[in-house]
N, CA, C and O atoms as a GROMACS GRO file, in nm:
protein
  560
    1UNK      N    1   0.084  -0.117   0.000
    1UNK     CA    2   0.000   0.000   0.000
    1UNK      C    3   0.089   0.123   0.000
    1UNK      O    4   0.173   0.148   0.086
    2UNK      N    5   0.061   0.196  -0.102
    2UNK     CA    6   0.141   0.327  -0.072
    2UNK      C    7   0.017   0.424  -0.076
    2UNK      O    8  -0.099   0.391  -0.101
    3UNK      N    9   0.077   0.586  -0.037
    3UNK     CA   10  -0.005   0.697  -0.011
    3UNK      C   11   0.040   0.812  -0.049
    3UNK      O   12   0.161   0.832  -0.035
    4UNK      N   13  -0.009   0.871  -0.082
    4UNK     CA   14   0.048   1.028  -0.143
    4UNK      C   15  -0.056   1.145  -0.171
    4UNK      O   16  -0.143   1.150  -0.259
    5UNK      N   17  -0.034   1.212  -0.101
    5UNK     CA   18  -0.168   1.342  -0.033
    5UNK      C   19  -0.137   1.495  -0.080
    5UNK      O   20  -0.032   1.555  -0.056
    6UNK      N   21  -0.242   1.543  -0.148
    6UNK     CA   22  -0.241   1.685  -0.151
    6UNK      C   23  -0.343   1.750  -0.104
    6UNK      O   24  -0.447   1.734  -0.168
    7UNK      N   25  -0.348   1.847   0.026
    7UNK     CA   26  -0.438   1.882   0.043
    7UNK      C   27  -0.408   2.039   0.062
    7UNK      O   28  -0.319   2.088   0.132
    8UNK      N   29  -0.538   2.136  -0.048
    8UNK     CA   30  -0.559   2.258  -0.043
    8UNK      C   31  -0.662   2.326   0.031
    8UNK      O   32  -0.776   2.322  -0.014
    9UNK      N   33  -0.631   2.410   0.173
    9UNK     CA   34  -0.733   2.410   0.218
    9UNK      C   35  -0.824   2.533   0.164
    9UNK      O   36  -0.773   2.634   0.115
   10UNK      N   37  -0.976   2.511   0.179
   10UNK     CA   38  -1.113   2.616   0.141
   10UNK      C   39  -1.176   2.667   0.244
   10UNK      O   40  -1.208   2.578   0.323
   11UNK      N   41  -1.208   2.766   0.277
   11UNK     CA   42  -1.157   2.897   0.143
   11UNK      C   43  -1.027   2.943   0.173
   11UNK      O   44  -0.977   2.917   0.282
   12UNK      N   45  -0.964   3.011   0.084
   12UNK     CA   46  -0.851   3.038   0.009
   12UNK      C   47  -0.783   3.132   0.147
   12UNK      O   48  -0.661   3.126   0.167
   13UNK      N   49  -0.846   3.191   0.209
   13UNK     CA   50  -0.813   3.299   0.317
   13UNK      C   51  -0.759   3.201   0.475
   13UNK      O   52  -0.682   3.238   0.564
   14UNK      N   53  -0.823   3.089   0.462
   14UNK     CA   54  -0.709   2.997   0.581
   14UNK      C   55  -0.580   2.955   0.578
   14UNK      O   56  -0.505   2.930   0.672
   15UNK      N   57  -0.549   2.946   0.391
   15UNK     CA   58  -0.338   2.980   0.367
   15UNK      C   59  -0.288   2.841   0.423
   15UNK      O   60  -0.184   2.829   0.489
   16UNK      N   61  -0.374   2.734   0.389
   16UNK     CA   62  -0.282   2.620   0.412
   16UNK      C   63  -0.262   2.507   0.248
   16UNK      O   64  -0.341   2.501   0.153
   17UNK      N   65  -0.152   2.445   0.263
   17UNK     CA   66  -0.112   2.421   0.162
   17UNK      C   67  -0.011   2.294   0.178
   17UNK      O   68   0.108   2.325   0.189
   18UNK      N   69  -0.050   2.132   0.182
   18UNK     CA   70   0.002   2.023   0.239
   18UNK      C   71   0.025   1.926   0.171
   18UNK      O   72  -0.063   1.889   0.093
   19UNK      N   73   0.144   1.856   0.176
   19UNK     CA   74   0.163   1.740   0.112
   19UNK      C   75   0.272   1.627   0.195
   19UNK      O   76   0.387   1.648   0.234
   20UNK      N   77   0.182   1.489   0.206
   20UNK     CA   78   0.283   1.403   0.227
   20UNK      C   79   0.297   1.286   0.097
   20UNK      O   80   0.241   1.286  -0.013
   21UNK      N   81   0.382   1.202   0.147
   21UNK     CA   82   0.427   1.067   0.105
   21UNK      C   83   0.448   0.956   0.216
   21UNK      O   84   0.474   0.993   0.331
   22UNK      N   85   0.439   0.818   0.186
   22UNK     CA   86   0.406   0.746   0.325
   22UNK      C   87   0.390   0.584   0.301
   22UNK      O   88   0.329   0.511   0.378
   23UNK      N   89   0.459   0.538   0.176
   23UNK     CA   90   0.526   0.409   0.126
   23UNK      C   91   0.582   0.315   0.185
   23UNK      O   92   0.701   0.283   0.175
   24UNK      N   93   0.438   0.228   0.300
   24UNK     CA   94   0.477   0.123   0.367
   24UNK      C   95   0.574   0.010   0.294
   24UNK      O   96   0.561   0.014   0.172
   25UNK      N   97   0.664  -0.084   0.338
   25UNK     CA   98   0.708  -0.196   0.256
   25UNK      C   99   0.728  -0.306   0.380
   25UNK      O  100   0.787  -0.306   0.488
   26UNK      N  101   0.639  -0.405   0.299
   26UNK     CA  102   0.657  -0.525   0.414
   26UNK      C  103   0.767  -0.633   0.331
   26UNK      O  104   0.745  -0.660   0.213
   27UNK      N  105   0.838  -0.668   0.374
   27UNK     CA  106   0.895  -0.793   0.312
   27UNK      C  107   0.877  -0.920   0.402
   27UNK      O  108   0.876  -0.908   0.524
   28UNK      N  109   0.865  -1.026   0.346
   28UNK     CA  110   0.858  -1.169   0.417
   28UNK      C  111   0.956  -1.256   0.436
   28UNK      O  112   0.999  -1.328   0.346
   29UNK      N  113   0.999  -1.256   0.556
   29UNK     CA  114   1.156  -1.300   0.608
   29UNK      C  115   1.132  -1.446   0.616
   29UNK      O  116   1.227  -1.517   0.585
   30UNK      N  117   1.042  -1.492   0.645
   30UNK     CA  118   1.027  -1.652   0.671
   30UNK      C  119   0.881  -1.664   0.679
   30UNK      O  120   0.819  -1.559   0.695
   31UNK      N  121   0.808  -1.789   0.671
   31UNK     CA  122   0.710  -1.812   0.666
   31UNK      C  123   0.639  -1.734   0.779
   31UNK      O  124   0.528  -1.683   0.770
   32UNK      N  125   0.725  -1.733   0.894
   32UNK     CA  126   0.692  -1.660   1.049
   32UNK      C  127   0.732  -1.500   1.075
   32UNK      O  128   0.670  -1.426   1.151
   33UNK      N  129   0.848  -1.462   0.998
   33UNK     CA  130   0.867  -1.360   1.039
   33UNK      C  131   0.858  -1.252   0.921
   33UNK      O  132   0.915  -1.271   0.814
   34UNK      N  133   0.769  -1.113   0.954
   34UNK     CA  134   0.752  -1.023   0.842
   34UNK      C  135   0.866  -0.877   0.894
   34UNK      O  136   0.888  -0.830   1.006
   35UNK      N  137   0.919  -0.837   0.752
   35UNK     CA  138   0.989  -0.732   0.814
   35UNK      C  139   0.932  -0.614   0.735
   35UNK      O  140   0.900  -0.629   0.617
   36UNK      N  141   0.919  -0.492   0.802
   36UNK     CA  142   0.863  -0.370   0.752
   36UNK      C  143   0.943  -0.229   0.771
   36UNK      O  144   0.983  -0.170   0.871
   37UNK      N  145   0.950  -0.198   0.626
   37UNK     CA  146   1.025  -0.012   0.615
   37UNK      C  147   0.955   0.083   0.582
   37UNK      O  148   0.910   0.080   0.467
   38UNK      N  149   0.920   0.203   0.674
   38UNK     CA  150   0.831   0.329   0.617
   38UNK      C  151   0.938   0.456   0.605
   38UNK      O  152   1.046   0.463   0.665
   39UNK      N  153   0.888   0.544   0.520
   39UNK     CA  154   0.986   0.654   0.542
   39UNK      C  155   0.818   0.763   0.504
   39UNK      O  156   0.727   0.745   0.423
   40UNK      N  157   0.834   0.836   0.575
   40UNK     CA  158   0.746   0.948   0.550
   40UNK      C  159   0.780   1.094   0.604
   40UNK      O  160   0.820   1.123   0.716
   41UNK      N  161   0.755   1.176   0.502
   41UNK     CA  162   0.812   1.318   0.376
   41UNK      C  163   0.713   1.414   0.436
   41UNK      O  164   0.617   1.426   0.360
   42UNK      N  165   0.705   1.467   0.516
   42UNK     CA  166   0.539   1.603   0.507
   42UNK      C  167   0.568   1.694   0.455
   42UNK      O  168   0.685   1.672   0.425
   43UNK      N  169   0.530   1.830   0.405
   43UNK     CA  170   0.590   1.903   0.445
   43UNK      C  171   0.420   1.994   0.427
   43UNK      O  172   0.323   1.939   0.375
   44UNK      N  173   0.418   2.140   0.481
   44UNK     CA  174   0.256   2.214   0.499
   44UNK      C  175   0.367   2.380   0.475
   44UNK      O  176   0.481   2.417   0.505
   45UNK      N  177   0.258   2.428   0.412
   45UNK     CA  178   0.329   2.583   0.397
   45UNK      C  179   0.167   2.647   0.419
   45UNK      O  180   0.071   2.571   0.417
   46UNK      N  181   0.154   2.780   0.438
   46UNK     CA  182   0.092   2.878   0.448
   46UNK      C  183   0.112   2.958   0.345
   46UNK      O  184   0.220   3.015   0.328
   47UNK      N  185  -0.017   2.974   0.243
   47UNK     CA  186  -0.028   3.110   0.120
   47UNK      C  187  -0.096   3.210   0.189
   47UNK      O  188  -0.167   3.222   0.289
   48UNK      N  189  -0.037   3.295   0.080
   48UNK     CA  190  -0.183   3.431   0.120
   48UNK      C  191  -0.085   3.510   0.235
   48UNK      O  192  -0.135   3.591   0.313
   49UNK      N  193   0.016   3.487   0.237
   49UNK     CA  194   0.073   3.567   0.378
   49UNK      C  195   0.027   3.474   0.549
   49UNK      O  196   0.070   3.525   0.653
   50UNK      N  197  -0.033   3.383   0.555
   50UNK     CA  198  -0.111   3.353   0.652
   50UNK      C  199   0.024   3.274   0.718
   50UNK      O  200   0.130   3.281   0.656
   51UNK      N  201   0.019   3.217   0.817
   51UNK     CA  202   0.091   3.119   0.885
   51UNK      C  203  -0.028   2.964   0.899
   51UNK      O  204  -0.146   2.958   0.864
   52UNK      N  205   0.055   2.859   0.961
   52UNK     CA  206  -0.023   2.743   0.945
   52UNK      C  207  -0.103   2.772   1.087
   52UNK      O  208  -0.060   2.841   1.181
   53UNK      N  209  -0.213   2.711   1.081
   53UNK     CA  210  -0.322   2.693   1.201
   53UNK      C  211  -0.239   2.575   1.270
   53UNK      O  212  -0.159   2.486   1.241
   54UNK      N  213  -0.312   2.633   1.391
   54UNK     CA  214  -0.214   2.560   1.514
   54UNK      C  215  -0.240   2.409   1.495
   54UNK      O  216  -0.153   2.336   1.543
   55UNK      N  217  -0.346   2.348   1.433
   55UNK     CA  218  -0.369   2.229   1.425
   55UNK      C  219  -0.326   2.173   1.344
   55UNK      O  220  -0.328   2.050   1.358
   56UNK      N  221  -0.273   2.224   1.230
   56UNK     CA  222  -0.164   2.195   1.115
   56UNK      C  223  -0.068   2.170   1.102
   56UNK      O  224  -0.026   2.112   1.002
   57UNK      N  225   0.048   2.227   1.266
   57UNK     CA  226   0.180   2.202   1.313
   57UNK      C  227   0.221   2.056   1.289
   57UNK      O  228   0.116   1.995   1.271
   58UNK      N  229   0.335   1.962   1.279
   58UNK     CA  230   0.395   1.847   1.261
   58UNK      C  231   0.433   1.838   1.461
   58UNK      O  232   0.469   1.910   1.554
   59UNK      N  233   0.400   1.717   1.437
   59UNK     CA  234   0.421   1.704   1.621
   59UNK      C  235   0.479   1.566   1.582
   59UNK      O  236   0.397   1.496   1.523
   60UNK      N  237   0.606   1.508   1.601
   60UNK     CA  238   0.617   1.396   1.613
   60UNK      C  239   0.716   1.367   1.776
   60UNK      O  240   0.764   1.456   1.845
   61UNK      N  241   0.724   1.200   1.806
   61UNK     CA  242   0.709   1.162   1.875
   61UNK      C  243   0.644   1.087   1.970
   61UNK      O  244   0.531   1.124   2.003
   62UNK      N  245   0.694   0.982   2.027
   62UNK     CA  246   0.552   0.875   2.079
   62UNK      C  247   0.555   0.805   2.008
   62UNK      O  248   0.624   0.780   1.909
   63UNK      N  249   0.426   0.740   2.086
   63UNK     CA  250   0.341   0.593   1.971
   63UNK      C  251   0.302   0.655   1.860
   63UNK      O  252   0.272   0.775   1.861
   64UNK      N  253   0.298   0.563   1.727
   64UNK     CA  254   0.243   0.606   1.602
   64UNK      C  255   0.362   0.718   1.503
   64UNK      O  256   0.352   0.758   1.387
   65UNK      N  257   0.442   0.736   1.579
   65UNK     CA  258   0.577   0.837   1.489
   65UNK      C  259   0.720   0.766   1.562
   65UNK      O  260   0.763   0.659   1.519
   66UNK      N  261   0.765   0.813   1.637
   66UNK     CA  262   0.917   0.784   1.696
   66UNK      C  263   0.901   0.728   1.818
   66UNK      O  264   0.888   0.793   1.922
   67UNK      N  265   0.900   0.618   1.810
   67UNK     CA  266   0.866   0.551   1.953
   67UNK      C  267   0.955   0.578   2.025
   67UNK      O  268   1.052   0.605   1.955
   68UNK      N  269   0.990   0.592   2.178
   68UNK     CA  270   1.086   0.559   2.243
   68UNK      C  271   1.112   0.724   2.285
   68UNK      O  272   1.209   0.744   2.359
   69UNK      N  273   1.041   0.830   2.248
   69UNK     CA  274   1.030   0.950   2.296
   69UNK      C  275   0.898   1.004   2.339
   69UNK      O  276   0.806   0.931   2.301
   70UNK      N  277   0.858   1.107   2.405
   70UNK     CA  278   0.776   1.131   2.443
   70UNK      C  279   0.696   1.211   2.329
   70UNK      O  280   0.735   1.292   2.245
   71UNK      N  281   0.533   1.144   2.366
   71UNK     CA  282   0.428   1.251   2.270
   71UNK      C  283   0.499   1.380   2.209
   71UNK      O  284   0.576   1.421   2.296
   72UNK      N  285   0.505   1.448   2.114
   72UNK     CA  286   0.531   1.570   2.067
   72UNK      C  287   0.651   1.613   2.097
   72UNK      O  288   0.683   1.726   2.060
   73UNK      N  289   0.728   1.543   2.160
   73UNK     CA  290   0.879   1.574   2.228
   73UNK      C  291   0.912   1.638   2.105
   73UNK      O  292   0.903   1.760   2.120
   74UNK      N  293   0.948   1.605   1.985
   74UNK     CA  294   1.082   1.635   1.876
   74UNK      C  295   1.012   1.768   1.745
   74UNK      O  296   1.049   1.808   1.635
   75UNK      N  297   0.912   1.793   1.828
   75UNK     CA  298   0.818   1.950   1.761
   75UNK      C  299   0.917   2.066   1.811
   75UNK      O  300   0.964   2.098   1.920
   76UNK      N  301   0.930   2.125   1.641
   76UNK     CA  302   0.990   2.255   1.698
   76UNK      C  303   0.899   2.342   1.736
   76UNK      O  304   0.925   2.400   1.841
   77UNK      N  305   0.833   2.360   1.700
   77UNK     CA  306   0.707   2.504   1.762
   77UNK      C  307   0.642   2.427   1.882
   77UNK      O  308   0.599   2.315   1.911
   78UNK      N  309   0.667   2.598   1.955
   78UNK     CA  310   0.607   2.579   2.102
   78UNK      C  311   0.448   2.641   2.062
   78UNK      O  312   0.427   2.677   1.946
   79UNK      N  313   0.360   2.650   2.147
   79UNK     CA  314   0.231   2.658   2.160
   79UNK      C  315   0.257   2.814   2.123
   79UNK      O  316   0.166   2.856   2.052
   80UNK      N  317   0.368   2.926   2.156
   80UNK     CA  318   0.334   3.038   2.093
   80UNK      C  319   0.416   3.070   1.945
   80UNK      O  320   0.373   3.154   1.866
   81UNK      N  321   0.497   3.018   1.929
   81UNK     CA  322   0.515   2.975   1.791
   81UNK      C  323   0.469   2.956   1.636
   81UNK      O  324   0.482   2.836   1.611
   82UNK      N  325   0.429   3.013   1.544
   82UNK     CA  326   0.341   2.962   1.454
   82UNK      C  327   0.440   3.005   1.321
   82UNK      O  328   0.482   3.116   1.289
   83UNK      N  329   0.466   2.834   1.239
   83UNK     CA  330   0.555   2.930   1.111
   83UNK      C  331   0.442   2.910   0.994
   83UNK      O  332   0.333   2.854   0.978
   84UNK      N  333   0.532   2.990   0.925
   84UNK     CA  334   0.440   2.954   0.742
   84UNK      C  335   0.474   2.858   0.727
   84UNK      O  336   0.367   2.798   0.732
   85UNK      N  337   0.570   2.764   0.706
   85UNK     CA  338   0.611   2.659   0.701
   85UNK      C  339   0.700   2.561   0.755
   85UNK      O  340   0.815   2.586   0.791
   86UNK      N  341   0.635   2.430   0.761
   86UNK     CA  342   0.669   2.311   0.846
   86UNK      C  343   0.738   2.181   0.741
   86UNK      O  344   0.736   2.176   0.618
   87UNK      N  345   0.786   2.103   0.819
   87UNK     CA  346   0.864   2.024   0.724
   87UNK      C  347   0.892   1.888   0.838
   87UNK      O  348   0.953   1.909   0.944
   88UNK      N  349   0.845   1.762   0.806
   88UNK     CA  350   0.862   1.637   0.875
   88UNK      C  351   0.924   1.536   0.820
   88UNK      O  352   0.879   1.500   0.712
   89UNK      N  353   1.007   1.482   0.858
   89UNK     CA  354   1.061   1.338   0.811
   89UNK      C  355   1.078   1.230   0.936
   89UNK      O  356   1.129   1.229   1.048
   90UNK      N  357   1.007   1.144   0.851
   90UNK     CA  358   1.060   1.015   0.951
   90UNK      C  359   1.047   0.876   0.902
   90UNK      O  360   0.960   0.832   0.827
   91UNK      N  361   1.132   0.822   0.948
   91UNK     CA  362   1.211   0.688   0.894
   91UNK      C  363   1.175   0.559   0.990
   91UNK      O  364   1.221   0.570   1.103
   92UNK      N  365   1.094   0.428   0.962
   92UNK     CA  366   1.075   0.346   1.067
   92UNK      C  367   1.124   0.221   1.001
   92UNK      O  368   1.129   0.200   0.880
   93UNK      N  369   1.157   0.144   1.095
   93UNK     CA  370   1.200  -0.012   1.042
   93UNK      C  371   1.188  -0.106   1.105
   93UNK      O  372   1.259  -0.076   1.200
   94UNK      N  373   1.143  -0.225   1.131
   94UNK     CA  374   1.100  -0.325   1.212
   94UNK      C  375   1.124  -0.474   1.208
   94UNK      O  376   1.217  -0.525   1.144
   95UNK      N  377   1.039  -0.539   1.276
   95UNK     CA  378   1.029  -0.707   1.286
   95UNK      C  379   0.928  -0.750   1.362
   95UNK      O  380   0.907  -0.702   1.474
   96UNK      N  381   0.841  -0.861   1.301
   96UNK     CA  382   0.735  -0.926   1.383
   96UNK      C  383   0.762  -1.045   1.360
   96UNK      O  384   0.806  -1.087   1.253
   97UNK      N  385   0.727  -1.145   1.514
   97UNK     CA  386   0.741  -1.252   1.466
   97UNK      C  387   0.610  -1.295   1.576
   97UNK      O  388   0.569  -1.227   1.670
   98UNK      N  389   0.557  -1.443   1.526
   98UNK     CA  390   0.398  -1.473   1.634
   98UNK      C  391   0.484  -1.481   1.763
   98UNK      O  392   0.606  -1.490   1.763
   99UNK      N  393   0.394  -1.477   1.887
   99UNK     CA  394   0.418  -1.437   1.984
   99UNK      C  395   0.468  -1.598   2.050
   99UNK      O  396   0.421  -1.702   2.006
  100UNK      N  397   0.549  -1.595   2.139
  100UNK     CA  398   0.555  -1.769   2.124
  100UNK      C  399   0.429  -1.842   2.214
  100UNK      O  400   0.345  -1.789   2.286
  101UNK      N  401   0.446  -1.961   2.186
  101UNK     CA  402   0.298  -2.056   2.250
  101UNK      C  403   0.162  -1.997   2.162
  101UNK      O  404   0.049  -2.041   2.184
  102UNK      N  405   0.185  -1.911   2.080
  102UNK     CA  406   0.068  -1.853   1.991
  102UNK      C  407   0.068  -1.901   1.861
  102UNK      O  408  -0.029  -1.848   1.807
  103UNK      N  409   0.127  -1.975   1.780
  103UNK     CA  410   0.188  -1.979   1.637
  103UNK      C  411   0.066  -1.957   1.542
  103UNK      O  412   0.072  -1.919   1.425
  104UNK      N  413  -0.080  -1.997   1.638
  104UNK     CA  414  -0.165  -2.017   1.540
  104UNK      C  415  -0.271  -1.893   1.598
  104UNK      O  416  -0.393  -1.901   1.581
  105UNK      N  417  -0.219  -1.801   1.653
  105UNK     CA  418  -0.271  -1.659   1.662
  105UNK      C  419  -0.268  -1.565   1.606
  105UNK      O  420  -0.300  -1.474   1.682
  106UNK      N  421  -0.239  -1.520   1.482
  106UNK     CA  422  -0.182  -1.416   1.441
  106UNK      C  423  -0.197  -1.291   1.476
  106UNK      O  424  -0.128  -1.202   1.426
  107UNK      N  425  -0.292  -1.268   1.570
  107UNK     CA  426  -0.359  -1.146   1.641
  107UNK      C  427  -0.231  -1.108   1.758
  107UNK      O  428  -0.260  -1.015   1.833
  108UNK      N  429  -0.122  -1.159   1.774
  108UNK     CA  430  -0.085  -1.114   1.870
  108UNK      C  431   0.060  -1.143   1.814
  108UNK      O  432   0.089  -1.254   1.770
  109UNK      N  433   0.185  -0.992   1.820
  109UNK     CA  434   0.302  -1.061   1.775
  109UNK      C  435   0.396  -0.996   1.839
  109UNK      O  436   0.361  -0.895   1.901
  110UNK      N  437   0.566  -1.046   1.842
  110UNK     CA  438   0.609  -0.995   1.883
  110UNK      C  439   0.719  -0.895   1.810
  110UNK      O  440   0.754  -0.959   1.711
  111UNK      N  441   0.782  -0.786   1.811
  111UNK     CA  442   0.861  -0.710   1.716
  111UNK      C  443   0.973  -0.634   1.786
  111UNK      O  444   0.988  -0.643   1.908
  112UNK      N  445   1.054  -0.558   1.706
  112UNK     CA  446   1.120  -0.513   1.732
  112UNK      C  447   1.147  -0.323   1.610
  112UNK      O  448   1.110  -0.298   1.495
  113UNK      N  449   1.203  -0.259   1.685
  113UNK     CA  450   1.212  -0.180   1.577
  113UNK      C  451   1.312  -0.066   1.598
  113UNK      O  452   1.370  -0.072   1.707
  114UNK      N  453   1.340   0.017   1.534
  114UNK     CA  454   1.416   0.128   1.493
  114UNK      C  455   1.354   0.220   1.410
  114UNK      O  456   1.324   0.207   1.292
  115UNK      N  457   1.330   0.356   1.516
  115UNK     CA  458   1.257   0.462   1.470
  115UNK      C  459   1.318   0.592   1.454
  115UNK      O  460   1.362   0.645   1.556
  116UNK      N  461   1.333   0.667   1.321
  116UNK     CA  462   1.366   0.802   1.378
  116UNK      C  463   1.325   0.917   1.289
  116UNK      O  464   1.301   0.897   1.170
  117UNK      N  465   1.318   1.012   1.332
  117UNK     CA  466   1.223   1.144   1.303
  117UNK      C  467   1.262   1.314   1.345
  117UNK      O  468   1.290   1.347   1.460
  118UNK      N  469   1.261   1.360   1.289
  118UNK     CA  470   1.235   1.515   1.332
  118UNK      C  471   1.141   1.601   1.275
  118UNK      O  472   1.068   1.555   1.188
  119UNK      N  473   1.128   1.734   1.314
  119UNK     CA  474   1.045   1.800   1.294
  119UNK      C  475   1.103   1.948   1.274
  119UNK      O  476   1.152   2.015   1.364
  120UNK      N  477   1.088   1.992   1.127
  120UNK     CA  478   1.179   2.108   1.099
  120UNK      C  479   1.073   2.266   1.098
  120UNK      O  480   0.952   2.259   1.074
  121UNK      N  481   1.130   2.374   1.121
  121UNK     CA  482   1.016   2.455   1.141
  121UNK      C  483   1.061   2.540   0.959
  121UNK      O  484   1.120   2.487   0.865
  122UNK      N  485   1.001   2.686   0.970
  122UNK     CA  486   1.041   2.746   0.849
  122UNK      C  487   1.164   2.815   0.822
  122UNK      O  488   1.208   2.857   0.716
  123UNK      N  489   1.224   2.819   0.966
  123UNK     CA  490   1.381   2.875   0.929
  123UNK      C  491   1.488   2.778   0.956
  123UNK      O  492   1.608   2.804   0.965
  124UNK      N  493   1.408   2.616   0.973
  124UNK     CA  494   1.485   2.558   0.991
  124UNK      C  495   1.571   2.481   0.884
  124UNK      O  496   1.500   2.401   0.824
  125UNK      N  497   1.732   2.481   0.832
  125UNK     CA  498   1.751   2.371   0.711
  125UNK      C  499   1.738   2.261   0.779
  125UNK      O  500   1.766   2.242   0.897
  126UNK      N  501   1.671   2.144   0.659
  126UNK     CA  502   1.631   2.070   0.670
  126UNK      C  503   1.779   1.976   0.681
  126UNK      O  504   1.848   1.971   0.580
  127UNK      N  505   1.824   1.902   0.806
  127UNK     CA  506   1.957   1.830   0.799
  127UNK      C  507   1.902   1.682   0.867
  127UNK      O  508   1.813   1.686   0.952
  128UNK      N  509   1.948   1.579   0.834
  128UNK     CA  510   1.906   1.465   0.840
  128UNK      C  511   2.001   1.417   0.934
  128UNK      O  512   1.993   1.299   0.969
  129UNK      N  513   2.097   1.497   0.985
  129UNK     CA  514   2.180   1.475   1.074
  129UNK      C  515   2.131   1.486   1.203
  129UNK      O  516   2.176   1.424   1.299
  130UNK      N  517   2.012   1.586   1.207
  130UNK     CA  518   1.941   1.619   1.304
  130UNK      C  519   1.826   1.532   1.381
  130UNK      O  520   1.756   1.557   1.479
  131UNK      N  521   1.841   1.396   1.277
  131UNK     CA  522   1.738   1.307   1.320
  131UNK      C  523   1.730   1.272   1.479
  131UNK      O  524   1.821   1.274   1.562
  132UNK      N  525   1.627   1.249   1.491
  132UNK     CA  526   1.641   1.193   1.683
  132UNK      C  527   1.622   1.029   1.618
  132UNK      O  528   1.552   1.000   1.520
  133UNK      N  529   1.691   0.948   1.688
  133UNK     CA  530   1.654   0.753   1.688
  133UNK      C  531   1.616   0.714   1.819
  133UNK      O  532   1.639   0.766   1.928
  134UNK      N  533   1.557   0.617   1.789
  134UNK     CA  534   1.485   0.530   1.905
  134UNK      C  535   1.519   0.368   1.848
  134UNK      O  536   1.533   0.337   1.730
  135UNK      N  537   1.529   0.266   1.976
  135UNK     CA  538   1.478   0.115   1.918
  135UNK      C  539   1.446   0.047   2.038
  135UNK      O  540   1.506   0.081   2.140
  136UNK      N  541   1.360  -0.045   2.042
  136UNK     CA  542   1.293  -0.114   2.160
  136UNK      C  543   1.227  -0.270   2.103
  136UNK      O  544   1.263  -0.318   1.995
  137UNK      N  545   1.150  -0.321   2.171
  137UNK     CA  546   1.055  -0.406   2.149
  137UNK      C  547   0.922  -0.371   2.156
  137UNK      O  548   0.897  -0.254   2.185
  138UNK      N  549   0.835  -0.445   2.135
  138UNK     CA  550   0.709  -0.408   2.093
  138UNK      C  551   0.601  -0.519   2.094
  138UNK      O  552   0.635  -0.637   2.106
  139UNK      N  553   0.491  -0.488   2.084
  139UNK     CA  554   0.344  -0.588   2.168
  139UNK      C  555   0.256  -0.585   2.077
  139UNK      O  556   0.220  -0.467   2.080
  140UNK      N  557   0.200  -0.635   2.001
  140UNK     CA  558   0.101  -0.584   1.909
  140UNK      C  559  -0.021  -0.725   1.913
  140UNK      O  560  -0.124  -0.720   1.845
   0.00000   0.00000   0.00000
């Protein structure tokens, strides 16, 4: 499954202007074990002179982005903060395998992974050096 998003927001006077990319890849390591790579691209600008609405900001961190840091930890904008433009990258990589004594569960597995991400504001260059990483285990 891949994904790729443009969204213009209406009417023209709210100045938002968004696009990601988000190209899951599973590969199959053994009959038992699946391995998976995401990399996902955001980036949101503000037209019209406007800045982005606060709900538009890139917040990563936590479950569901960079595990192994806290909710919103790796956001550059603070709550008084607001740029024209935002910019996200983040990179995930993994392993599942069935959970043991389960083989014939598939509802329940066990993994491992390596996560990492930042969150760039509008005066920020975008450096990949700047990434934050995480890796742990995992419950699913």
């Amino acid at each position: 499954m891949q994904r790729a998003n443009l969204e213009v927001a209406a009417p023209p006077g709210t100045g938002v202007l968004e696009s990601d990319v988000y190209p899951p890849v599973f590969l199959p390591a053994t009959r038992n074990i699946t391995l998976v790579t995401t990399a996902e691209v955001d980036t949101a600008d503000g037209y019209g002179g406007k800045p982005l609405p606060f709900f538009k900001n890139y917040y990563s961190g936590g479950i569901g982005s960079v595990r192994g840091f806290r909710t919103a930890s790796l956001a550059r904008a603070t709550s008084t903060e607001r740029f024209s433009r935002q910019s996200q990258a983040q990179r995930d990589h993994g392993g599942a395998v069935p959970m043991p004594g389960q083989a014939q569960d598939r509802s329940m597995r066990l993994g491992v992974f390596v996560d990492a991400g930042q969150v760039y504001g509008a005066t920020d260059k975008v450096d990949l050096g700047q990434l934050r990483a995480a890796w742990g285990f995992s419950f699913a």
